[in-house]
Backbone as numpy.savetxt, mean C-alpha at the origin, in Angstrom:
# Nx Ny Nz CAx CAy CAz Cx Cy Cz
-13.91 16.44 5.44 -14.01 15.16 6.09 -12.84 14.96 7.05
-11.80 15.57 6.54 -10.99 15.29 7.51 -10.40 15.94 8.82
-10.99 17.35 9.17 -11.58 17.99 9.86 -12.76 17.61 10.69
-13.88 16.32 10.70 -14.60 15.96 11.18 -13.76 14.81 12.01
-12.75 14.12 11.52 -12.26 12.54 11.63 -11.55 13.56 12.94
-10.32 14.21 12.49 -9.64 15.36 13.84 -10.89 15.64 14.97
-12.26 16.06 14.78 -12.48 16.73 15.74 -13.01 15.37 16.54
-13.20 13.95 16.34 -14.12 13.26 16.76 -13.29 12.26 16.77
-11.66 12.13 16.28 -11.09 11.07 17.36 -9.92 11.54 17.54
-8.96 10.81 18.68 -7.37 11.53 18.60 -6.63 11.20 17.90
-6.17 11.71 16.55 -5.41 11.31 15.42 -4.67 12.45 15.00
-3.55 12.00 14.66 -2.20 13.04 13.91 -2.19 13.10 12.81
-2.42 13.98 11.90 -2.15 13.74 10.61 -0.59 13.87 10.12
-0.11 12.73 9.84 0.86 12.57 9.06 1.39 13.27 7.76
0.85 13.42 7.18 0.46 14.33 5.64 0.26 12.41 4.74
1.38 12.54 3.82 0.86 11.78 2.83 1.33 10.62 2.87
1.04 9.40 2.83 1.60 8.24 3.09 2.33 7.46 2.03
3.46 6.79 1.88 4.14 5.82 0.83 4.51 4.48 1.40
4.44 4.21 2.74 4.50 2.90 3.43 3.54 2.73 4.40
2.86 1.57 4.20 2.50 1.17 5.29 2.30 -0.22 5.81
2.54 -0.39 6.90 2.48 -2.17 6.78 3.18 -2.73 6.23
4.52 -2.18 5.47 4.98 -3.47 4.49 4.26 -2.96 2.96
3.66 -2.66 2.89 2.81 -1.98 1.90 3.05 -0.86 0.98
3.94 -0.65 -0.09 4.15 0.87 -0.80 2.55 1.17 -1.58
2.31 2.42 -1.07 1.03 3.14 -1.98 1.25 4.22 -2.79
1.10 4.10 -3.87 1.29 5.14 -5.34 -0.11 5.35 -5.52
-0.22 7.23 -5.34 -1.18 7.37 -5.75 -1.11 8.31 -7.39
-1.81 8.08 -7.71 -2.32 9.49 -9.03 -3.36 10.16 -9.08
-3.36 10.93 -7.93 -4.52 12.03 -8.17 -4.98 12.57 -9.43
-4.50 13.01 -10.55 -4.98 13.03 -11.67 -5.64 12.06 -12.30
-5.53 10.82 -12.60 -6.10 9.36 -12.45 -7.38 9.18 -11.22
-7.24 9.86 -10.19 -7.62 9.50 -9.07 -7.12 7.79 -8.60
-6.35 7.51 -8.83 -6.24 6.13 -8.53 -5.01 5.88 -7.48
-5.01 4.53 -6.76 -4.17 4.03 -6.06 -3.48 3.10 -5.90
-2.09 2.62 -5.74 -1.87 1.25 -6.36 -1.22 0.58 -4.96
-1.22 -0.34 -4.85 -1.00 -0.75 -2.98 0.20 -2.24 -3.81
0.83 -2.09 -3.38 2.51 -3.25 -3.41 3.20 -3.70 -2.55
2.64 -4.83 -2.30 3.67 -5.94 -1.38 4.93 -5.89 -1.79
5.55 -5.51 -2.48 7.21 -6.17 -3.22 7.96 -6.42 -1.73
7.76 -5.27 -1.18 9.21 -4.96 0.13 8.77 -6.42 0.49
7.86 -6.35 1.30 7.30 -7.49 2.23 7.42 -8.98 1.17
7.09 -9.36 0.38 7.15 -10.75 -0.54 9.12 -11.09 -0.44
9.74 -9.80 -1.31 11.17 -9.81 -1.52 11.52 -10.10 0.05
11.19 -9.62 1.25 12.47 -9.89 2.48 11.50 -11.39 2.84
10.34 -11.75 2.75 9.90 -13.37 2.75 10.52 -14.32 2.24
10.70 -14.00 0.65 11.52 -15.13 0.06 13.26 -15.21 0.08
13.58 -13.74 0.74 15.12 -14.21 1.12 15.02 -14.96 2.72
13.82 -14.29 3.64 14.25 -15.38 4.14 13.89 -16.89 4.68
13.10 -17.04 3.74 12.68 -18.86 3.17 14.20 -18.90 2.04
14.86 -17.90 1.63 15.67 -19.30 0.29 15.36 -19.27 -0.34
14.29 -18.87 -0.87 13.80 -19.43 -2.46 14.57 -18.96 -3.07
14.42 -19.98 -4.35 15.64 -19.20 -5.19 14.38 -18.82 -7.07
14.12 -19.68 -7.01 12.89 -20.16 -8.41 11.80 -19.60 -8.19
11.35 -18.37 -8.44 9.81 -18.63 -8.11 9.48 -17.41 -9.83
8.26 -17.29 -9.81 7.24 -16.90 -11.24 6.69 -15.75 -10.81
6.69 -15.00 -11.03 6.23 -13.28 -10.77 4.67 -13.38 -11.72
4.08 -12.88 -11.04 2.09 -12.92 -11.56 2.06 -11.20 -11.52
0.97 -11.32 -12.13 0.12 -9.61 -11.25 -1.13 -10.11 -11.78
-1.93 -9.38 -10.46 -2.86 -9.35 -9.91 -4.03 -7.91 -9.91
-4.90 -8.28 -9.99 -5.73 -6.77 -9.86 -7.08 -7.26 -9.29
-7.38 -6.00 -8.80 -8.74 -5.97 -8.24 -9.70 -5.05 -8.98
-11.00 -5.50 -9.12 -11.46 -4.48 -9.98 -11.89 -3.71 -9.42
-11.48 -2.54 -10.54 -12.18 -0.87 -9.80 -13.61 -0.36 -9.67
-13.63 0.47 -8.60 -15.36 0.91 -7.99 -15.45 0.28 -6.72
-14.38 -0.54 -6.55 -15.06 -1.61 -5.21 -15.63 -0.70 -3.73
């Protein structure tokens, strides 16, 4: 597939990705799974709003989507 994506648009392959957007991605190929994390991006938001108080959640999306 990714030999088709190269021949049919102009794209570089990078090799493997861990940022993007603000975005860290952990994958586990053994798992097959992927885990996508705002932290960078939320953490440099709330230093610079100030906050000082806030409640840490997690969140999931369900898998197969």
């Amino acid at each position: 597939m990714k030999a088709q994506l190269i021949n049919k648009f102009l794209i570089k392959d990078l090799d493997s990705v861990d940022f993007y957007l603000d975005i860290k991605v952990d994958k586990d190929r053994a798992k097959r799974t992927i885990y996508l994390t705002q932290t960078t991006a939320i953490d440099r938001i709330i230093k610079e709003l100030g906050i000082k108080d806030y409640k840490i959640i997690k969140t999931s999306i369900e898998s197969g989507l």
